[in-house]
ROSE-4610 file (N, C-alpha, C; in Angstrom, 1 decimal, always signed):
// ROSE-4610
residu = [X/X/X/X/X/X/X/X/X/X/X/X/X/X/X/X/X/X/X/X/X/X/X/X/X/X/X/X/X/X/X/X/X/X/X/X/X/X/X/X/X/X/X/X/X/X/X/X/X/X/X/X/X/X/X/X/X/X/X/X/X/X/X/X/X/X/X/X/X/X/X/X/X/X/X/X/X/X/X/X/X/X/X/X/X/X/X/X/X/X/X/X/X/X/X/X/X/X/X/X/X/X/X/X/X/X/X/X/X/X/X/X/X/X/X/X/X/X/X/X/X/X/X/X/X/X/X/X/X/X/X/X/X/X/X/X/X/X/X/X/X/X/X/X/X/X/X/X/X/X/X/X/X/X/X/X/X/X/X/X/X/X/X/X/X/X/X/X/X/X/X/X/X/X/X/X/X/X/X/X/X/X/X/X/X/X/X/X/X/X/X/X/X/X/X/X/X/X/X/X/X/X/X/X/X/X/X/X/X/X/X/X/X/X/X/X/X/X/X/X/X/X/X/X/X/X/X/X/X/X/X/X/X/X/X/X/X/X/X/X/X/X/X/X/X/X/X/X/X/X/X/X/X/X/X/X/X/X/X/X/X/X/X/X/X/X/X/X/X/X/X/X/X/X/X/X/X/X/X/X/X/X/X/X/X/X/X/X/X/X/X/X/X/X/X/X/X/X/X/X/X/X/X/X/X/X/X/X/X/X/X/X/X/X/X/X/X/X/X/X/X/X/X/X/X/X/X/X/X/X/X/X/X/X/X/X/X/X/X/X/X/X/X/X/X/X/X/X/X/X/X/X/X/X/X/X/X/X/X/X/X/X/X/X/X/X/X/X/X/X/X/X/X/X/X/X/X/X/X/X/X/X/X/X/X/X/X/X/X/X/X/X/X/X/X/X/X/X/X/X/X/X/X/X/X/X/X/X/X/X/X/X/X/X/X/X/X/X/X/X/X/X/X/X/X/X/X/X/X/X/X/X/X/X/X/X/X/X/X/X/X/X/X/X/X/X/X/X/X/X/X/X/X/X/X/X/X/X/X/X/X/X/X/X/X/X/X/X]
num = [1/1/1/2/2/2/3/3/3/4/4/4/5/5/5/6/6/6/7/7/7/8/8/8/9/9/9/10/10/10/11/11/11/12/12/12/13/13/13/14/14/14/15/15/15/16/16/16/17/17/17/18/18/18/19/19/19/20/20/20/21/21/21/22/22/22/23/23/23/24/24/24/25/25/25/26/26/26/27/27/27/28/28/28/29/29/29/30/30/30/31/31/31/32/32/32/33/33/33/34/34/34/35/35/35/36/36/36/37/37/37/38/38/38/39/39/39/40/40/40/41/41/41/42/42/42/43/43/43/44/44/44/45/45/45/46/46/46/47/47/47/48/48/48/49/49/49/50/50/50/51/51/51/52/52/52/53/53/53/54/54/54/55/55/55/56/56/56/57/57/57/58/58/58/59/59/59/60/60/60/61/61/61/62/62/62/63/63/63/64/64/64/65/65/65/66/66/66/67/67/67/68/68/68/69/69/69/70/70/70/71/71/71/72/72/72/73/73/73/74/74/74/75/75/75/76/76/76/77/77/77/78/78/78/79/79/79/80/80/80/81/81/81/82/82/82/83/83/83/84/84/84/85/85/85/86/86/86/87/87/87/88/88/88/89/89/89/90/90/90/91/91/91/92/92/92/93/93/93/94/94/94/95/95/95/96/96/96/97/97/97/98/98/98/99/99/99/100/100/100/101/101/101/102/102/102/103/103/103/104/104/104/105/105/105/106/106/106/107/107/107/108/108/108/109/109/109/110/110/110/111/111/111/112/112/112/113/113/113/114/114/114/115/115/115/116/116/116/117/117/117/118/118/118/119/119/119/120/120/120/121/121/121/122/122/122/123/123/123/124/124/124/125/125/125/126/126/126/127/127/127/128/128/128/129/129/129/130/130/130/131/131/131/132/132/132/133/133/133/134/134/134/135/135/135/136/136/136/137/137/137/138/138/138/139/139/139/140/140/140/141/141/141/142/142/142/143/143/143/144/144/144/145/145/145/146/146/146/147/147/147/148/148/148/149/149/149/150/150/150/151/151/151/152/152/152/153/153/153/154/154/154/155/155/155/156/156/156]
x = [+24.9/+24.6/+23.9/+24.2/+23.9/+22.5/+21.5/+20.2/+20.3/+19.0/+19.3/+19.1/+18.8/+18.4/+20.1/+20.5/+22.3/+23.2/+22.7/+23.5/+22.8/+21.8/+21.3/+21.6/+22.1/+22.3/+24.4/+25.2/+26.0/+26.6/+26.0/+25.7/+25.5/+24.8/+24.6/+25.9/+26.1/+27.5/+28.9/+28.8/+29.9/+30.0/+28.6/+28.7/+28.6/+28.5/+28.6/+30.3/+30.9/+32.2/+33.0/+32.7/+33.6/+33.2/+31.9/+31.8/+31.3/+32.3/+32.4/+31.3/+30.6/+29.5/+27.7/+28.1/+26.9/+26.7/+25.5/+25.6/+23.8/+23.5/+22.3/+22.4/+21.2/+21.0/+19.6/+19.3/+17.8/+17.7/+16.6/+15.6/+15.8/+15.3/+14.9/+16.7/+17.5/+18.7/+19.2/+19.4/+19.6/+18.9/+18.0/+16.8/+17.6/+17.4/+18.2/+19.4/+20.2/+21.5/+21.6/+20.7/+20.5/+19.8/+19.0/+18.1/+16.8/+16.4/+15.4/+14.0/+13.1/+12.2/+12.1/+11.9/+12.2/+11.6/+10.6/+10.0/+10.9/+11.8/+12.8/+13.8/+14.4/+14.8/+14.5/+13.2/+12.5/+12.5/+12.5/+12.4/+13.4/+14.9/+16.2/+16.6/+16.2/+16.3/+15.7/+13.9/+13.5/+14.0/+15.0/+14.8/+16.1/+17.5/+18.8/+19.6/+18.8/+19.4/+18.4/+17.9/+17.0/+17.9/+17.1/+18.1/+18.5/+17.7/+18.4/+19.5/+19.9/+20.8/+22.1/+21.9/+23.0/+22.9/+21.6/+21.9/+20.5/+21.0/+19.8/+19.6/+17.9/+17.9/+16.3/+17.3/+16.2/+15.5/+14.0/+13.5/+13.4/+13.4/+12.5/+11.6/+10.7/+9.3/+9.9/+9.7/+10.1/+11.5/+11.9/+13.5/+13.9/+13.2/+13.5/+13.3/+13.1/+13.1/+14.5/+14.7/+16.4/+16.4/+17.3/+17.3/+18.8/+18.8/+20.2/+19.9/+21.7/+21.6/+23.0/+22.9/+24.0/+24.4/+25.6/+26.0/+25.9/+25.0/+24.5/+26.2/+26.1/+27.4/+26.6/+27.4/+26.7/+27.9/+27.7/+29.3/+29.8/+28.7/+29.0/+28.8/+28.7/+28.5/+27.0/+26.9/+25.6/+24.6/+25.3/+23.8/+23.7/+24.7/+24.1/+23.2/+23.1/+22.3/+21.1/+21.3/+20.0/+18.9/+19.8/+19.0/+18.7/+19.5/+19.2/+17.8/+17.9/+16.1/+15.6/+15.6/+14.3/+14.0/+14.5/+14.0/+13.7/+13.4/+13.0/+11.3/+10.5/+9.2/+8.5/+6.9/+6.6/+6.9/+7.3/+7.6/+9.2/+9.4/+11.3/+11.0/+11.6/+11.5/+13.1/+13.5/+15.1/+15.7/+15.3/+16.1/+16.2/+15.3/+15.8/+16.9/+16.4/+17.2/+19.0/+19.5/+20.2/+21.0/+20.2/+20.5/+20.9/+20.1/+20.5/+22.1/+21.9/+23.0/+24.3/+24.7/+25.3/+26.1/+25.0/+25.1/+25.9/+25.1/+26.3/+27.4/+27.9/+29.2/+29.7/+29.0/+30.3/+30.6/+29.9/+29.7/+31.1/+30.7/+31.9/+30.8/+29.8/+29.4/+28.7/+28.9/+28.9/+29.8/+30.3/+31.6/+30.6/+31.3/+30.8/+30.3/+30.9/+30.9/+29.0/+28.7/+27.7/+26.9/+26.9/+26.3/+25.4/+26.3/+26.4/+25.4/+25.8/+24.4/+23.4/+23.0/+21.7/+21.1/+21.6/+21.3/+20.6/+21.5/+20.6/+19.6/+19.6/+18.4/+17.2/+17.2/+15.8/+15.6/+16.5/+16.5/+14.7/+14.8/+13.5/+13.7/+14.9/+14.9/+14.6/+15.2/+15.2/+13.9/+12.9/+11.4/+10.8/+10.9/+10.1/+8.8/+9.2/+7.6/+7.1/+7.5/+6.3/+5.3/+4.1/+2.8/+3.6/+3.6/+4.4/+3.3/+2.3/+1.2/+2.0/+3.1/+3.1/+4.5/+5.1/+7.0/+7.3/+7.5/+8.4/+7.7/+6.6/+6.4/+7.2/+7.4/+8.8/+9.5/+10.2/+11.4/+11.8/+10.7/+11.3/+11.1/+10.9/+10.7/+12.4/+12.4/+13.8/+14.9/+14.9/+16.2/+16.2/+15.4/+15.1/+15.9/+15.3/+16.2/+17.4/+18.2/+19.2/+19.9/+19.8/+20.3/+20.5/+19.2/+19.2/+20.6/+20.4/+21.5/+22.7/+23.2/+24.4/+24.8/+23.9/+24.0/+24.6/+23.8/+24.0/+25.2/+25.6/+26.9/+28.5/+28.1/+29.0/+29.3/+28.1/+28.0/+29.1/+28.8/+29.9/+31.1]
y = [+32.7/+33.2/+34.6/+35.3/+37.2/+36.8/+37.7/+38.3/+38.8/+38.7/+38.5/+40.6/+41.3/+42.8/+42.8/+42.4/+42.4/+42.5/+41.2/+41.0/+42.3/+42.7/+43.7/+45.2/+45.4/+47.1/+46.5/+45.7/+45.5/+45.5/+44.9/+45.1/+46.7/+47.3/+49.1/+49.7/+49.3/+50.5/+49.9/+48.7/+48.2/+49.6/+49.2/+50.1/+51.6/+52.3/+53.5/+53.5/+52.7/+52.8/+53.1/+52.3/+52.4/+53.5/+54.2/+55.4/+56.5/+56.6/+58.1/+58.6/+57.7/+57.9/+58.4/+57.4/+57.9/+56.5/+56.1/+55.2/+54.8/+54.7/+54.6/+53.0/+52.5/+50.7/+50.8/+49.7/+49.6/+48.3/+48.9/+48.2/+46.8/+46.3/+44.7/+44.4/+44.6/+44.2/+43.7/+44.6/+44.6/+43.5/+43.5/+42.0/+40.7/+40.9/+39.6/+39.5/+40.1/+39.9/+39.6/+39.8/+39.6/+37.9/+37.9/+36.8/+36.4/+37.7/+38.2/+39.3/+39.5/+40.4/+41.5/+42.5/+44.2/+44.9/+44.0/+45.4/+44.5/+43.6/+43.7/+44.7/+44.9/+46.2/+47.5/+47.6/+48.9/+48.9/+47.9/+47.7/+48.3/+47.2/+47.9/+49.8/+49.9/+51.6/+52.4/+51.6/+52.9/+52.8/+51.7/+51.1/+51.6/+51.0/+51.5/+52.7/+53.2/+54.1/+55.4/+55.6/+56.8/+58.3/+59.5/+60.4/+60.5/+59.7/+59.8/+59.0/+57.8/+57.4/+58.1/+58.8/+59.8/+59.5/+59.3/+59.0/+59.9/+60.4/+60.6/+59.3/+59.0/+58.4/+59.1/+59.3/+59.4/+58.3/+58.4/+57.3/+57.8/+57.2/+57.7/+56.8/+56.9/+56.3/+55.9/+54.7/+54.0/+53.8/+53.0/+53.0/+51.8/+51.1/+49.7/+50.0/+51.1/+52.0/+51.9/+52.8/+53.4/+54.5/+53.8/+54.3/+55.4/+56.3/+57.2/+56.8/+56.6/+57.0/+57.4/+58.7/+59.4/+59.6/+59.2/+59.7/+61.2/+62.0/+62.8/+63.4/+64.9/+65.1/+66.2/+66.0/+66.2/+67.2/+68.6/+69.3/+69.1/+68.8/+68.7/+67.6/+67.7/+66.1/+66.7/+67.8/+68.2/+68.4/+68.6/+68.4/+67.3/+66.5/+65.0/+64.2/+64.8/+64.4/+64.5/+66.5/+67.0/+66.1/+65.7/+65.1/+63.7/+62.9/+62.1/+61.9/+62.8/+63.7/+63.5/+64.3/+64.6/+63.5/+62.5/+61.7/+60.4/+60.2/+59.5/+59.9/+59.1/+59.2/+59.3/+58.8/+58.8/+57.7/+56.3/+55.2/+55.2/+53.7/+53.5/+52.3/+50.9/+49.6/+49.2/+48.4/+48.1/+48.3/+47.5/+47.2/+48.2/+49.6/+50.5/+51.5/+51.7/+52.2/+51.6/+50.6/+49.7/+50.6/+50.6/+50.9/+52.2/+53.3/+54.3/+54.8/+54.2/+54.4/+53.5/+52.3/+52.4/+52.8/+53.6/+55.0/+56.2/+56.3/+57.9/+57.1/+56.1/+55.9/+55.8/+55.2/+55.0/+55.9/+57.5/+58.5/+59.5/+58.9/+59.4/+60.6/+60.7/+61.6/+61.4/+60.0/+59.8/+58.6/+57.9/+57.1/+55.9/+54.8/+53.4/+52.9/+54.1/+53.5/+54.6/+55.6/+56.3/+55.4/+55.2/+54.2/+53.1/+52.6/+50.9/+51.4/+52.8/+53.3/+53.6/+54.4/+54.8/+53.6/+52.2/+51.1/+50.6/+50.3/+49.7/+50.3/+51.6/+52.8/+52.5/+51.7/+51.6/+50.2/+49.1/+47.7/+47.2/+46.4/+45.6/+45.3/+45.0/+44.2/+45.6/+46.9/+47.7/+48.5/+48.3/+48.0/+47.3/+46.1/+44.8/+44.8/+45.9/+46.7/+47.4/+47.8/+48.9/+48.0/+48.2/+47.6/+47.6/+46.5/+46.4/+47.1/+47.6/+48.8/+49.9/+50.1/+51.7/+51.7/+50.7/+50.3/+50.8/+51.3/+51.7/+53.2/+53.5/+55.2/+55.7/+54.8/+55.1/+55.1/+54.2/+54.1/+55.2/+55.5/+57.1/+58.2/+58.5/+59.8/+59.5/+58.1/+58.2/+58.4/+57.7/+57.8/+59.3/+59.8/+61.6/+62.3/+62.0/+62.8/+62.1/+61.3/+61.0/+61.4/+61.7/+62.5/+63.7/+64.4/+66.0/+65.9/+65.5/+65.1/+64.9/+64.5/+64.2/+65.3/+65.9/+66.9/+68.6/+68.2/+69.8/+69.1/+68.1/+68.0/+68.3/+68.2/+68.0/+69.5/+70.9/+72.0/+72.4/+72.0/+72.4/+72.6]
z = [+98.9/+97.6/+97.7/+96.6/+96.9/+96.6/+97.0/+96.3/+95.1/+94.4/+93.3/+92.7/+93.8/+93.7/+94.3/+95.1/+94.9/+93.8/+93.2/+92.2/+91.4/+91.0/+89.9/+90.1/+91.8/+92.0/+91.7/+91.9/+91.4/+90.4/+89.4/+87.8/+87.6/+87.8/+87.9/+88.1/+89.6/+90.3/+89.4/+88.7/+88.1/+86.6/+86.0/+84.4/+85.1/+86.2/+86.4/+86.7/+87.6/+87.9/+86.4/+85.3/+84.1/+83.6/+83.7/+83.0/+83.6/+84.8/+84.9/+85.8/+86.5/+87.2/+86.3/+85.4/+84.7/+83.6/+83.5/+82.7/+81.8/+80.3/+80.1/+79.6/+80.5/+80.2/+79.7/+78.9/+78.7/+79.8/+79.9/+81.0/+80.5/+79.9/+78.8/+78.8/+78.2/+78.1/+79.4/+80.5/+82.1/+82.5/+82.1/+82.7/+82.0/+80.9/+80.7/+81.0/+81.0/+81.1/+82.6/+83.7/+84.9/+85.7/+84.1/+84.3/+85.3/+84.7/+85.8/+84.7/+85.3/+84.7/+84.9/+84.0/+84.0/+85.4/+85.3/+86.9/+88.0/+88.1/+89.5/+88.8/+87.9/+87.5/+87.6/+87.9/+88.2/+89.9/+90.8/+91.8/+92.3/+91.8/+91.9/+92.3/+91.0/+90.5/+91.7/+92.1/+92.9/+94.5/+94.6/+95.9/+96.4/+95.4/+95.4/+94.6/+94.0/+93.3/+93.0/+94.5/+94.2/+95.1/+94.8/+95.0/+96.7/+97.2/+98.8/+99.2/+97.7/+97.9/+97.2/+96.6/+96.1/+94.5/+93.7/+92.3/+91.6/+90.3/+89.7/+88.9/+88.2/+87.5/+86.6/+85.4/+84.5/+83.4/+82.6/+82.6/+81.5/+80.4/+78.9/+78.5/+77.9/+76.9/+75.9/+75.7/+73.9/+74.1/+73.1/+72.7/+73.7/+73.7/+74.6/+76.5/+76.8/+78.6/+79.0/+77.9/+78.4/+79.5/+80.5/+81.5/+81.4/+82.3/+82.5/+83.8/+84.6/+86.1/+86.4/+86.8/+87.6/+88.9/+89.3/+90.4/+90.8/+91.9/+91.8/+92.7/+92.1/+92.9/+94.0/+95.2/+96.5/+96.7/+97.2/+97.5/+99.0/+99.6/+101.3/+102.0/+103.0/+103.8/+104.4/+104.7/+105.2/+104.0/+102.7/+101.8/+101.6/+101.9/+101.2/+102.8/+103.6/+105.2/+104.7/+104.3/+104.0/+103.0/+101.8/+100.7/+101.3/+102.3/+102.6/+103.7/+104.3/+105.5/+104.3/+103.5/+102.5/+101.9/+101.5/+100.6/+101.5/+102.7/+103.9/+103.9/+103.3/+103.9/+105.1/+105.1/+106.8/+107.1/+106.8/+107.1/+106.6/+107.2/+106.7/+107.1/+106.5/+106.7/+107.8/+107.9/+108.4/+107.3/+106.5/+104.8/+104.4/+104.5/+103.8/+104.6/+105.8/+106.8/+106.7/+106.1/+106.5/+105.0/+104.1/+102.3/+102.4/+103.2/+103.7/+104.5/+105.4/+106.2/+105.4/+104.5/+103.6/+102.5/+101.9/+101.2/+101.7/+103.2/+104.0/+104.6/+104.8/+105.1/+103.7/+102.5/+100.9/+100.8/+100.8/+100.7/+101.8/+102.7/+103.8/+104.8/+104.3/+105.0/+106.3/+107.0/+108.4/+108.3/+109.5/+109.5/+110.2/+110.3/+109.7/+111.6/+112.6/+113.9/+114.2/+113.9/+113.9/+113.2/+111.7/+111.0/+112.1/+112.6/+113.3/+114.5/+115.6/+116.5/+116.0/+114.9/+113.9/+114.3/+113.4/+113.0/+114.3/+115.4/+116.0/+117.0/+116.5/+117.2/+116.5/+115.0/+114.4/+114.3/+114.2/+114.7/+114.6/+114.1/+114.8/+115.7/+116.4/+117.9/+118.8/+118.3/+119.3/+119.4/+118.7/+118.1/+118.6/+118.8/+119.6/+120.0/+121.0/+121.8/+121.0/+119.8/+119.1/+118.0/+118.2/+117.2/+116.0/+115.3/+114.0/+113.3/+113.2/+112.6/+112.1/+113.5/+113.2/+113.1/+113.4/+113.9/+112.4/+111.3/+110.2/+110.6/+110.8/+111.1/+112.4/+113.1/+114.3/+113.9/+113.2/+112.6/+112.2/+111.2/+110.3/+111.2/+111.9/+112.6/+113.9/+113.9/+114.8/+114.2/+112.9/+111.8/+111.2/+111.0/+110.6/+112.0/+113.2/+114.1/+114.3/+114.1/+114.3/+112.8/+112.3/+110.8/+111.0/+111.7/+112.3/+113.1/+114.2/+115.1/+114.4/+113.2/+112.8/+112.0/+111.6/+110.5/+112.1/+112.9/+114.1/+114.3/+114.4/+115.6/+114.0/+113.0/+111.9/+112.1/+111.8/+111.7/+112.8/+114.0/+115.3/+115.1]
């Protein structure tokens, strides 16, 4: 059975697919219709649909929290690396790392066998030895250079 932030980023990429890459839901509607409560809706939004994953999403006050969210258009494979560096914190969990590299293969801007090395470069398994303290602040500083790295060898 899917998760239930599966089923809710699904719901999303479905009403964007029908409209053109852009779509406004209210918050409260989406929740029900999901069967779920608004802030896993907001969870969703900041988790799957933030700009490092290739979407804008704007928010408005009042009017039930009608949301907009667009497929952001990316013109290169190297700006969408770039925006994907930048929007990588000092930390990275697996799960996100995982959401990440996802994104740059749907995307096409790395291919699904690079994807699969990244992956198990930031692994918890391949982690093991690192103090779970600091193991997502490694993570992100190895997933950032291997981005670099994908982005110099693309430029060649």
């Amino acid at each position: 059975m899917a998760r239930l932030v599966d089923v809710i980023e699904l719901m999303i990429k479905e009403m964007l697919d029908e409209n053109n890459g852009k779509a406004t839901i209210s918050r409260s509607d989406l929740a029900e219709r999901a069967n779920c409560v608004p802030s896993q809706i907001t969870y969703v939004l900041s988790t799957r649909f933030s700009s490092g994953n290739g979407y804008i999403v704007e928010s408005r006050r009042g009017g039930g929290g009608q949301i907009t969210i667009r497929r952001a258009k990316i013109i290169s494979k190297g700006e969408y690396l770039q925006s994907v560096l930048n929007a990588v914190g000092n930390d990275l969990t697996q799960q996100q790392a995982k959401i990440y590299l996802t994104n740059l293969v749907s995307s096409g801007a790395i291919s699904p066998h690079e994807a699969t090395v990244v992956m198990a470069t930031v692994s918890d398994r391949a982690l093991v030895h690192v103090d779970s303290d600091i193991r997502s602040v490694v993570r992100a500083d190895i997933f950032k250079n291997a981005l670099v790295s994908l982005m110099l060898d693309g430029a060649s």
